[in-house]
N, C-alpha and C positions, 0 to 999 in steps of 0.2 A: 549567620548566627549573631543575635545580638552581643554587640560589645556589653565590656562591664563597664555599668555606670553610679558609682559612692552614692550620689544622689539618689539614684531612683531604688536603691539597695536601702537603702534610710529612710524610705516610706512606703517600704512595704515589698518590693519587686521580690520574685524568688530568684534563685541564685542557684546555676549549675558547675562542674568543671566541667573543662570543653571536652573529656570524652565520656560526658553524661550523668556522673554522677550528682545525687541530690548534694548539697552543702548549703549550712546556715553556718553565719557570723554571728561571733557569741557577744567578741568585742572589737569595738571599733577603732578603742584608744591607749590601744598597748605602750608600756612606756620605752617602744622600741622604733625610732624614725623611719626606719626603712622597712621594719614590716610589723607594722600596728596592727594588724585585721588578726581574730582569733576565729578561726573555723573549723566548725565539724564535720566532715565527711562523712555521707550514709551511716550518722550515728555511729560511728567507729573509731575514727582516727582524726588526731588535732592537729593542724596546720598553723603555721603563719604565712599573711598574705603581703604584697604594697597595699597602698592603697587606689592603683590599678588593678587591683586582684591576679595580679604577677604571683607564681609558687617562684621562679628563681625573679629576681632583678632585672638582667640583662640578658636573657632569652624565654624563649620559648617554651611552653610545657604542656604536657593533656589535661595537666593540674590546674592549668590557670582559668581563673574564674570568668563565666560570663552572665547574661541576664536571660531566664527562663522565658 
């Protein structure tokens, strides 16, 4: 499964969580250090990301973002 990569998310790449849901990032530059990314989940539900597309910090998640 491709990694997530900020770049390639920032010109265009689509973006899933790793246990397959669609997700788009609304915004990139929250005024929050640790988790700037704002994302929408199968148009439903808002998240905040890292900006490794991490749902927690320092583990692991189904939430955490990768590149479609």
């Amino acid at each position: 499964m491709p990694r997530f990569n900020l770049k390639k998310v920032k010109e265009g790449a689509e973006v899933l969580t790793k246990s397959g849901k669609v997700a788009k990032i609304l915004l990139f530059d929250r005024s929050n250090s640790m988790f700037p990314l704002v994302v929408i989940i199968e148009n439903k539900r808002v998240a905040c990301y890292t900006d490794k597309g991490k749902f927690y910090k320092n583990s692991n998640s189904d939430n955490d973002l990768i590149i479609k």
